[in-house]
C-alpha positions in Angstrom: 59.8 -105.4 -8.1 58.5 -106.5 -11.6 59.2 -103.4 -13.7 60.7 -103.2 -16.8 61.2 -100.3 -19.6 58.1 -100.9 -21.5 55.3 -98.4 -22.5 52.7 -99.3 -19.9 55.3 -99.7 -17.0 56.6 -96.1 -17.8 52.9 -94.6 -17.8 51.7 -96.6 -14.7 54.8 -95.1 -13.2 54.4 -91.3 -14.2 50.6 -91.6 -13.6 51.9 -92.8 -10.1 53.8 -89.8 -9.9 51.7 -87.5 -10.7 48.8 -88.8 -8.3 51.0 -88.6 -5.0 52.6 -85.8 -6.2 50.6 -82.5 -7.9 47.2 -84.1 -7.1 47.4 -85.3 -3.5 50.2 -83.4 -2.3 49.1 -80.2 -3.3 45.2 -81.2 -2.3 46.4 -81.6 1.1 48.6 -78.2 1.1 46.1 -76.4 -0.2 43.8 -77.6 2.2 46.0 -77.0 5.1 46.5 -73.5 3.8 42.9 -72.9 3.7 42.3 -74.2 7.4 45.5 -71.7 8.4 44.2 -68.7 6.6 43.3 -66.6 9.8 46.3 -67.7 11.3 48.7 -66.9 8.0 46.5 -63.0 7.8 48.4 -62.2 10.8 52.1 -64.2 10.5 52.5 -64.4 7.0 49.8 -61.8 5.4 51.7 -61.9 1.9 50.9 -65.4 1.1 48.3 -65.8 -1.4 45.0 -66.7 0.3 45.3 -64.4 3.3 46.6 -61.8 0.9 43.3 -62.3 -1.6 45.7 -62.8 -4.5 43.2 -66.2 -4.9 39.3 -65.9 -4.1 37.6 -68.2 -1.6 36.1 -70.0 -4.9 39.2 -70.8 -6.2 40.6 -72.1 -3.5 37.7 -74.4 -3.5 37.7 -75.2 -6.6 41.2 -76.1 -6.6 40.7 -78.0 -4.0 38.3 -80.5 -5.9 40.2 -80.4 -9.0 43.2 -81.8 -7.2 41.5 -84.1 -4.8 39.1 -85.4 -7.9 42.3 -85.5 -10.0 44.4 -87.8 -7.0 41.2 -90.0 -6.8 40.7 -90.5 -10.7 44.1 -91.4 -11.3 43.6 -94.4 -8.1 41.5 -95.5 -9.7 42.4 -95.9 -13.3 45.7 -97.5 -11.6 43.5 -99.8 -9.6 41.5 -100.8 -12.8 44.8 -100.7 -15.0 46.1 -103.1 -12.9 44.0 -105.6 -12.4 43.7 -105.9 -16.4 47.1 -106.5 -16.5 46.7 -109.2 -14.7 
């Protein structure tokens, strides 16, 4: 309700963006497709776990780097906001 066209509104907005959207979003997709990949071998075997095109590690690690990358920007949010206050 309070934002205005300034430099740190802007940035608190796209790091906003980019926390519920490529980090958190994608952490839980990728998750999901990890937990369906016995299922998605047999209905949908081209998609790119069941198919191998992507290993079991880096799956995992893609996993972390988007959940650690959804949690680090919370928090630098969370700590950018209350020293704007």
């Amino acid at each position: 309700g309070n934002f205005q066209w300034n430099f740190e509104d802007v940035a608190k907005s796209i790091l906003c963006m980019m926390m519920s959207g490529p980090f958190l979003t994608g952490y839980t997709q990728t998750l999901n497709d990890w937990y369906d990949r016995e299922i998605d071998a047999i209905n949908e075997p081209y998609r790119p776990i069941p198919s191998g095109a992507i290993s079991e590690n880096e799956v995992i690690t893609q996993i972390w780097v988007l959940l650690l990358g959804g949690l680090t920007s919370a928090g630098i949010l969370d700590i950018w906001d209350m020293i704007s206050l």
